[in-house]
C-alpha positions as CSV (number, residue, x, y, z in Angstrom):
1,X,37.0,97.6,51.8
2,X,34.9,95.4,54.1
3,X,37.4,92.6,53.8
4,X,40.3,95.1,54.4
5,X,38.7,96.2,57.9
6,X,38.6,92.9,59.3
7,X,42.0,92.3,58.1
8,X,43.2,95.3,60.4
9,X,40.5,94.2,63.1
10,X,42.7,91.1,63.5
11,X,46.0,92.5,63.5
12,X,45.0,95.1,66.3
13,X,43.9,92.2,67.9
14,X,47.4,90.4,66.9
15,X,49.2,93.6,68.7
16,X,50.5,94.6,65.2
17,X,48.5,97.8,65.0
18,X,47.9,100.1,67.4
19,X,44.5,101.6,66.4
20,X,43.2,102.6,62.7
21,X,40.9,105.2,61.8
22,X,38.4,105.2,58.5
23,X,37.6,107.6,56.1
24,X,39.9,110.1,57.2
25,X,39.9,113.4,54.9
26,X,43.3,115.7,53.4
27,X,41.8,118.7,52.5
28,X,43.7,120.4,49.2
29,X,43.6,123.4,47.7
30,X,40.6,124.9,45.9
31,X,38.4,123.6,48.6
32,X,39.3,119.7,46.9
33,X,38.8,117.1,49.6
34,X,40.3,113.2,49.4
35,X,39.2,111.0,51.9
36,X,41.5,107.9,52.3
37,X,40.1,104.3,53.3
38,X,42.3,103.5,56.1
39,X,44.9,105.4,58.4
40,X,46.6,102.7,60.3
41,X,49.5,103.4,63.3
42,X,51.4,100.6,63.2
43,X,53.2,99.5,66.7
44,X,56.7,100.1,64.8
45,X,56.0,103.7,64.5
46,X,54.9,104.0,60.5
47,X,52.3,105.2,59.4
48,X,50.3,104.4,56.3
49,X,47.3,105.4,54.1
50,X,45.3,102.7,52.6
51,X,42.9,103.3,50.0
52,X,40.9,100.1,48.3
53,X,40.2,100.4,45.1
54,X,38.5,97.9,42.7
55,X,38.6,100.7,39.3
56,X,40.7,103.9,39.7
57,X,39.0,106.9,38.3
58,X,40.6,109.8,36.9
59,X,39.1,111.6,39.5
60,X,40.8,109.5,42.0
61,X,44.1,109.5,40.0
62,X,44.3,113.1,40.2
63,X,43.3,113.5,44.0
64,X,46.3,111.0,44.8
65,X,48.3,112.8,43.2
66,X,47.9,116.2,44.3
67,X,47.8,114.4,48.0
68,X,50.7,113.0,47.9
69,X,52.7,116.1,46.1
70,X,50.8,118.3,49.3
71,X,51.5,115.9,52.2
72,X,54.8,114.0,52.7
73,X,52.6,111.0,52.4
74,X,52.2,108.1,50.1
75,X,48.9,106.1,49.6
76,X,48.8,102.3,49.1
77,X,46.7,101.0,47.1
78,X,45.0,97.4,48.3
């Protein structure tokens, strides 16, 4: 994740990015919370969701999934 943030830090610096934000929460149903790694606003005008993962739990399986079925969003996984 460390490695990921400077990555962005230089392309905002680059002009590629606008801005980013970190650990940025989607709150589900049944009180469930997922908090995504990186939200980054691109200077093309998309929008992505980062999430750095080294092992994906079930836990984190599931969350994704219930994210991206609530949200018209889809996480990438770096």
């Amino acid at each position: 994740e460390r490695q990921r943030y400077r990555e962005l830090k230089i392309l905002k610096k680059k002009g590629e990015i606008l801005f980013f934000l970190r650990q940025v929460p989607f709150h589900l149903e049944a009180g469930v919370k997922y908090v995504c790694d990186f939200l980054i606003f691109w200077t093309s005008g998309e929008v992505t969701i980062e999430d750095v993962k080294g092992v994906k739990t079930d836990m984190y399986i599931l969350k994704k999934k219930m994210v991206e079925a609530t949200y018209p969003i889809t996480i990438t996984e770096v």
